[in-house]
VEXMIFI-957464 format. One record per residue (C-alpha): residue in one letter; y, z, x. Coordinates in steps of 0.25 Angstrom, whole numbers, plus 5000, padded with zeros to 4 digits. Layout:
<pts>
PT;residuo;north;up;east
PT;A;Y;Z;X
...
</pts>
This chain:
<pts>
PT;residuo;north;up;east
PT;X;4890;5031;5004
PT;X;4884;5040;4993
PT;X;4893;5048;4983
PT;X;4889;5060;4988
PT;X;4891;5057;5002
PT;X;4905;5052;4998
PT;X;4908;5063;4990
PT;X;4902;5074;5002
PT;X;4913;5065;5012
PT;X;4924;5068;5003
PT;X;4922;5082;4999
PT;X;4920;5083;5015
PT;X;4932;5075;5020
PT;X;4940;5083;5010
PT;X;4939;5097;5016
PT;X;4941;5091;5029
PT;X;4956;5085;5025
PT;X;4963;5097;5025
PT;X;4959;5103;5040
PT;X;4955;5088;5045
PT;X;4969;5087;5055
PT;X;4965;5100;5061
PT;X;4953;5096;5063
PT;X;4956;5084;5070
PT;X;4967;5093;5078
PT;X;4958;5102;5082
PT;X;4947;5093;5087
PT;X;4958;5083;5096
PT;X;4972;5086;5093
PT;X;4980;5072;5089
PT;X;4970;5065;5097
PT;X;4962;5060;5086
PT;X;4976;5055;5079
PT;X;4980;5050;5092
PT;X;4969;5043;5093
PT;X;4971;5033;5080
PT;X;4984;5030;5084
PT;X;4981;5024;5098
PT;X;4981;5009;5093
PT;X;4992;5011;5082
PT;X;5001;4999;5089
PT;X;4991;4988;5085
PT;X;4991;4993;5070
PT;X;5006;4986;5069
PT;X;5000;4973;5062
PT;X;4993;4981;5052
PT;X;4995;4982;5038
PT;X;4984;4984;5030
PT;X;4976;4998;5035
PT;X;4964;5004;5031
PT;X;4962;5018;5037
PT;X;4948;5023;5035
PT;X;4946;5039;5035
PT;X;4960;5040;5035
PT;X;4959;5055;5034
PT;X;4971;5066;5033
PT;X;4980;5055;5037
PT;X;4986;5059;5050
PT;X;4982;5044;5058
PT;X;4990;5039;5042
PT;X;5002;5044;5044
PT;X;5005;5040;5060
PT;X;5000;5026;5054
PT;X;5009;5026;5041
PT;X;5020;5030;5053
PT;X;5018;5019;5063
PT;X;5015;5008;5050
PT;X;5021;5012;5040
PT;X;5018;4998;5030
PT;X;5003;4998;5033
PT;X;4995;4996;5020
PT;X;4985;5006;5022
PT;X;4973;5012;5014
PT;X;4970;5026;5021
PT;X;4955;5029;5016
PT;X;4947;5042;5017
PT;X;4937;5046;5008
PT;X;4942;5061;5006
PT;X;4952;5060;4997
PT;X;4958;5075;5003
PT;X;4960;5066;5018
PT;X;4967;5056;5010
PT;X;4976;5068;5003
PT;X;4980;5074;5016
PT;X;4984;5060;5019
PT;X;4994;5056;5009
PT;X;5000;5070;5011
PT;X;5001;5069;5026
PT;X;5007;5054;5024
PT;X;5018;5061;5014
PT;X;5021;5072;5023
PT;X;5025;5062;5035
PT;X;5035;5055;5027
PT;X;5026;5043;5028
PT;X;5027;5032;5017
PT;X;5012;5031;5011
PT;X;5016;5019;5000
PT;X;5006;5010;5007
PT;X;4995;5020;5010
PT;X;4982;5020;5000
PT;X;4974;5031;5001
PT;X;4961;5029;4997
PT;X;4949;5040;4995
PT;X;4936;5032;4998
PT;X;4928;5027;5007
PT;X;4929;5010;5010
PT;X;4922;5008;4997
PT;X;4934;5012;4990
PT;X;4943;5002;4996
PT;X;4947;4988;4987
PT;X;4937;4978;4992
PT;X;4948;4968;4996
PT;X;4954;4978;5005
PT;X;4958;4973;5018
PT;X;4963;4979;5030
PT;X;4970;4974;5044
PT;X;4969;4988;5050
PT;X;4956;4998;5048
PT;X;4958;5012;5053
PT;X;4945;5022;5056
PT;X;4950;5034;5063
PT;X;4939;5041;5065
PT;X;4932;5038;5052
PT;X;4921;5030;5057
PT;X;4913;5040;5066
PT;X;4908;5047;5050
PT;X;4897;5036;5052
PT;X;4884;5034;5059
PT;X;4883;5021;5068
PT;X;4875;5013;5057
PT;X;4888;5017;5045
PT;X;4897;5013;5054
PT;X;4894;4999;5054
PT;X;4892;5000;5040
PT;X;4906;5006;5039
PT;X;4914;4996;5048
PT;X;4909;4986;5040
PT;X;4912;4991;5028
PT;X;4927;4993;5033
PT;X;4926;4978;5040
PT;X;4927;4974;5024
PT;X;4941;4978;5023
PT;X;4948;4971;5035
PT;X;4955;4959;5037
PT;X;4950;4951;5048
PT;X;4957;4955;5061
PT;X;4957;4968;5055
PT;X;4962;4980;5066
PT;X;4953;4994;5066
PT;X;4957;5006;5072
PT;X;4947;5015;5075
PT;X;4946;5029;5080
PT;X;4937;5038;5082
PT;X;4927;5047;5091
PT;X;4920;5040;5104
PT;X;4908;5045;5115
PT;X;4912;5041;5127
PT;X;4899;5034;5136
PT;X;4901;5045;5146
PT;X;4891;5054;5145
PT;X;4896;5066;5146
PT;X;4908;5063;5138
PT;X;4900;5056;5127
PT;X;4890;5070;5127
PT;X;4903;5079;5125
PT;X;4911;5071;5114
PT;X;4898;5071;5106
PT;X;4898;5083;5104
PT;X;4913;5084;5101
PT;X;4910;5074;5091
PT;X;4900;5082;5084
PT;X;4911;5094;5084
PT;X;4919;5086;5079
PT;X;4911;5079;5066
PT;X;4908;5093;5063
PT;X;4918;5097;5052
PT;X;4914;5084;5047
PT;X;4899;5086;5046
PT;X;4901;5099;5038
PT;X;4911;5096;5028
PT;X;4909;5080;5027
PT;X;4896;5079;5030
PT;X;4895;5069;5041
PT;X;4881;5066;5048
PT;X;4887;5060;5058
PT;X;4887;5066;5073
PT;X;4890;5054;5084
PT;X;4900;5043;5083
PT;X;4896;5029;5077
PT;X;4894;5016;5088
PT;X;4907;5012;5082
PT;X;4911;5001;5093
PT;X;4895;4995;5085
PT;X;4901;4996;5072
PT;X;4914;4988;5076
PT;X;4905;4977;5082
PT;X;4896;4975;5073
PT;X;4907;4973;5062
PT;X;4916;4964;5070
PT;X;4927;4975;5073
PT;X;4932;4971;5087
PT;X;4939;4984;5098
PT;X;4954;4979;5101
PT;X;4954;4992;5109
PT;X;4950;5003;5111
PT;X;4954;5018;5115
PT;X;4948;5031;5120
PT;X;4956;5044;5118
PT;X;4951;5062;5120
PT;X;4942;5057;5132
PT;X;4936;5047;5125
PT;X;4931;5055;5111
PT;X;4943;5047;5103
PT;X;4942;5032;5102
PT;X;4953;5022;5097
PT;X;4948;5007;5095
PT;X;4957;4996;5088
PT;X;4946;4984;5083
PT;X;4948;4972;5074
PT;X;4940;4965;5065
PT;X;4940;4951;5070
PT;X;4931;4944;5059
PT;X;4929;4944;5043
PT;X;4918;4951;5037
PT;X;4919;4949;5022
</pts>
């Protein structure tokens, strides 16, 4: 990632902080929240989180709620998202002691991290097919081996019609996105490719709003170092 590209992301990203909940709102209701929470239940033997894109903290706080003692390094690479955050964490009551919130991107983490839980909710359809590999890789790095993955995010269903309609809705929806952020990006990534081709293995696996949602817990089953 160039400077300036970093640098248009996170001038982007942090005029979206303010009215991004709305957004969300507006598009699915509490859907989209819903959505991540589907497999919290398998996250109880977890204690070392990385949360990728964690955003305006609303998936944080019902996380800090139900595991309050997870170690966890909520990364976003707007600094405002991050802001929002921390305020909605305090406004919750919620202990934050154990929460580091980092402004960056993955090359900002401490190369020894390691991680038993990764969290992408809706963070890795910013990237084309070919990145995305790239990326799941590059997050790989940080996970201990048996590491658990939560993923959420958009899905095309195989039916036909369906799949014609949603792409549109997608296209609605990466709107604000390509005019404040800049985003390029204007169909969803093979994700289930880029999980296989990095060793990331689907435990199970979810579909919810008609099958435009989808919820998938994996696990990394070998060591890349």
């Amino acid at each position: 990632m160039t400077r300036e590209h970093k640098l248009r992301l996170v001038k982007g990203f942090d005029l979206l902080a303010p009215f991004y909940d709305f957004l969300c709102f507006i598009t699915s209701g509490n859907l989209i929240l819903k959505s991540q929470l589907i497999y919290f239940d398998d996250l109880r033997d977890c204690r070392n989180v990385l949360l990728i894109g964690g955003g305006t903290g609303s998936f944080l706080v019902k996380l800090l709620r139900r595991y309050p003692d997870l170690n966890i390094i909520s990364l976003d690479i707007s600094p405002k998202m991050n802001n929002v955050a921390g305020q909605k964490i305090l406004k919750a009551g919620l202990n934050s002691k154990n929460v580091l919130f980092l402004d960056g991107t993955l090359a900002d983490l401490p190369s020894n991290s390691k991680f038993d839980l990764v969290i992408t909710n809706y963070y890795l359809d910013l990237y084309s097919s070919d990145e995305l590999i790239y990326q799941i890789e590059s997050i790989s790095k940080y996970l201990s081996k048996n590491a658990k993955w939560l993923f959420t995010d958009f899905h095309l269903p195989l039916t036909s019609i369906k799949n014609f309609l949603f792409q549109y809705v997608i296209v609605l929806l990466y709107l604000p996105f390509r005019l404040l952020v800049g985003l390029k990006i204007n169909h969803l990534p093979n994700f289930d490719e880029g999980f296989r081709q990095n060793g990331i293995v689907e435990l199970q696996s979810r579909k919810s709003l008609f099958g435009l949602l989808q919820t998938k817990l994996l696990q990394r089953n070998v060591v890349i170092d």
